[in-house]
N, C-alpha and C positions, 0 to 999 in steps of 0.2 A: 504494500500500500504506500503510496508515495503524500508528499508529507500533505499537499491538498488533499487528500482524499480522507484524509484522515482528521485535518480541518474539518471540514464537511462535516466528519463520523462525531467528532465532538461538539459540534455545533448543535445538532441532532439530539445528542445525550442532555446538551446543558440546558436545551428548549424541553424537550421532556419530565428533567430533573425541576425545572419551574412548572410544569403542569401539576406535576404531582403536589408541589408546594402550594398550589394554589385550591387542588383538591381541601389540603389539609386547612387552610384558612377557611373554605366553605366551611369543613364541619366545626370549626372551631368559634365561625360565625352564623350558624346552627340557619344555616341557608336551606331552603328548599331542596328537598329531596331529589325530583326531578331534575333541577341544575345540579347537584351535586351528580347525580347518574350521569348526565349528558357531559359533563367533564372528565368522567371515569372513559367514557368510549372515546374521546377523544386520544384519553393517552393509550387506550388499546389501540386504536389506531394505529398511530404513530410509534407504540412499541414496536407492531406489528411491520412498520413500513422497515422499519430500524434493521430488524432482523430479517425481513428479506432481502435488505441491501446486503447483508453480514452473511446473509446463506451463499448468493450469489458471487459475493466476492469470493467466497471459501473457494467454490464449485470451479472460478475461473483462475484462479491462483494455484491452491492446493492441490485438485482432483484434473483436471482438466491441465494445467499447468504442470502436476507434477514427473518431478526431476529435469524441469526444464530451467531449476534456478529462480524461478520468475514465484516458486512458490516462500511463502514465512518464513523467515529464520528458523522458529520452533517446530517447523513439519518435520516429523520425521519421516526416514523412506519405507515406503508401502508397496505391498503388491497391490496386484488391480484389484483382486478381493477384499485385500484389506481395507485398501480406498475406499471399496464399494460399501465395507460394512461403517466407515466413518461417515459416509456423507449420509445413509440409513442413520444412523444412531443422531448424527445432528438435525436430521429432518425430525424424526418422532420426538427429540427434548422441545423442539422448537414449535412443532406444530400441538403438544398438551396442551 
């Protein structure tokens, strides 16, 4: 991930990290229900967009990338199998 991209990824993080804050202000200023809900899917939303940027990257770097260099420092090397049961096990954490 080159260092814009990751700008970007933390931009994302620190707009989310204020939704949630703000969740937390509704309850604590004992707001409407409904607003409170409709704030909640907002950050599933935007969890959700998060993390399929984050699968996506994986799948083009990592799986798709891999041993071509171009993947993470921390990849270790995999067979295709193996590959195939990482990018499985990151889809079903990801999609609970």
């Amino acid at each position: 991930m080159n260092a814009d991209e990751k700008k970007r990824l933390q931009v994302r993080v620190r707009r989310i990290a204020g939704q949630i804050g703000g969740v937390q202000k509704m309850v604590d200023e004992d707001r409407y229900c409904v607003d409170i809900l409709n704030q909640i899917a907002a950050v599933r939303s935007a969890l959700d967009s998060l993390g399929i940027e984050l699968v996506t990257r994986h799948m083009e770097s990592c799986i798709i990338g891999h041993g071509s260099g171009s993947e993470h420092p921390c990849a270790k090397p995999m067979t295709k199998d193996q590959l195939l049961i990482e990018i499985q096990t990151a889809l079903s954490r990801f999609l609970k």
